[in-house]
C-alpha positions in Angstrom: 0.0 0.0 0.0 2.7 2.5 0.4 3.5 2.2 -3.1 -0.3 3.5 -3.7 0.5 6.0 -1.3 3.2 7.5 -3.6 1.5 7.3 -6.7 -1.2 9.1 -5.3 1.7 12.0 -4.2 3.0 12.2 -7.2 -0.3 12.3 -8.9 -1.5 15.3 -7.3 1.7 16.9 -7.4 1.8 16.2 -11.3 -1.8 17.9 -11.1 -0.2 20.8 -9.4 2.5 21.7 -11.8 0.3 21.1 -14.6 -1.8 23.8 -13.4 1.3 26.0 -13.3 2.0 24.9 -16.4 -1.5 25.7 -18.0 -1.5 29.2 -16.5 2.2 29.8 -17.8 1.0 28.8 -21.2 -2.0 31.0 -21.1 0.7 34.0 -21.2 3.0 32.4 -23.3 2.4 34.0 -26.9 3.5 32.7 -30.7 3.6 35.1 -33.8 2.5 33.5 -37.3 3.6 35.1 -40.3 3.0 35.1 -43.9 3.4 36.8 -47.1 6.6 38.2 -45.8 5.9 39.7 -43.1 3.1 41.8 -44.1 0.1 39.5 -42.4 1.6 38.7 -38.9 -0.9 36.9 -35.8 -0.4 36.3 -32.3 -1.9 33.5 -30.5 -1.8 32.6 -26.8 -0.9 29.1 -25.4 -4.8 28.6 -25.5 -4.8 28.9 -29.0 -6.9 32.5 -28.5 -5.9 35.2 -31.6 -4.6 38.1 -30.0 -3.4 40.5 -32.4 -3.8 41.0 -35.8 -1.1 43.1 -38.0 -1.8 44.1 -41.7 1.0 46.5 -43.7 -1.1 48.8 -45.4 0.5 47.7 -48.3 -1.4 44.8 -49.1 -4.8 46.4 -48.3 -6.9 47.2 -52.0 -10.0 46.6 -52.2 -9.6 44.1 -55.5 -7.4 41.8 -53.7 -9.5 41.4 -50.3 -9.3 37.2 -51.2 -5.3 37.6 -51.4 -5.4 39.1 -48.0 -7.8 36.9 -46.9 -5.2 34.1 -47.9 -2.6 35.4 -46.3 -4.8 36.3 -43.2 -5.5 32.4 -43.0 -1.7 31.3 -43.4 -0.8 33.8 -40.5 -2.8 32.1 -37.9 -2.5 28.8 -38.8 1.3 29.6 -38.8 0.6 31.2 -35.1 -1.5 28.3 -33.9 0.8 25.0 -35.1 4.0 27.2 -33.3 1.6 27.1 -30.1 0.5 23.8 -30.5 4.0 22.6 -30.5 5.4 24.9 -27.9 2.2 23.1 -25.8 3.7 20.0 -26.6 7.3 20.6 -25.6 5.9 22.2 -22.5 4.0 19.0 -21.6 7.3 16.7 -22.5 9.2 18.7 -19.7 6.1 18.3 -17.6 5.5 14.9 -18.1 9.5 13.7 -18.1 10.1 9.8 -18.8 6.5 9.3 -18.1 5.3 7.2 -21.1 1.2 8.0 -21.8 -0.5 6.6 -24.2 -1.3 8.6 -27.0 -4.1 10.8 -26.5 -3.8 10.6 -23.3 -4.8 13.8 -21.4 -3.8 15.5 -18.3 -5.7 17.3 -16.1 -7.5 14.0 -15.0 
């Protein structure tokens, strides 16, 4: 049973700095960027847009699809440089524990 006893310790305290680590994510921010520069988004750790930046530039009114293109590559460019500073975050986190993919923490 003391073996229980330490899984259950190190369970909550895995719960604990995943909770640390959630909140530090939260803050945590990724720029996407496309067309060279002149479309630019930022995303949070939760995957939330925050900022939008448009040179003035690429803004006529025949070409609203081209910016809406490059609008589009911008934030998926953000949002797969979240994901995967989510993932690296959860590696450290997680450390030699081996969980089965898909597996997801908080409980």
């Amino acid at each position: 049973m003391k073996n229980l006893g330490n899984m259950m310790k190190q369970a909550q305290q895995m719960q604990a700095k995943m909770a640390e680590m959630q909140a530090k994510m939260a803050e945590m921010e990724v720029t996407g960027i496309s067309g060279g520069g002149v479309i630019q988004t930022t995303l949070n750790g939760k995957f939330e847009l925050k900022r939008l930046k448009i040179d003035p530039s690429v803004v006529d009114p025949a070409e609203v699809e081209v910016l809406e293109d490059l609008i589009l590559a911008a934030f998926n460019d953000a949002k797969t440089k979240a994901e995967t500073l989510v993932q690296d975050e959860m590696a450290k986190l997680t450390g030699g524990m081996n969980l089965p993919a898909g597996f997801k923490l908080p409980f």
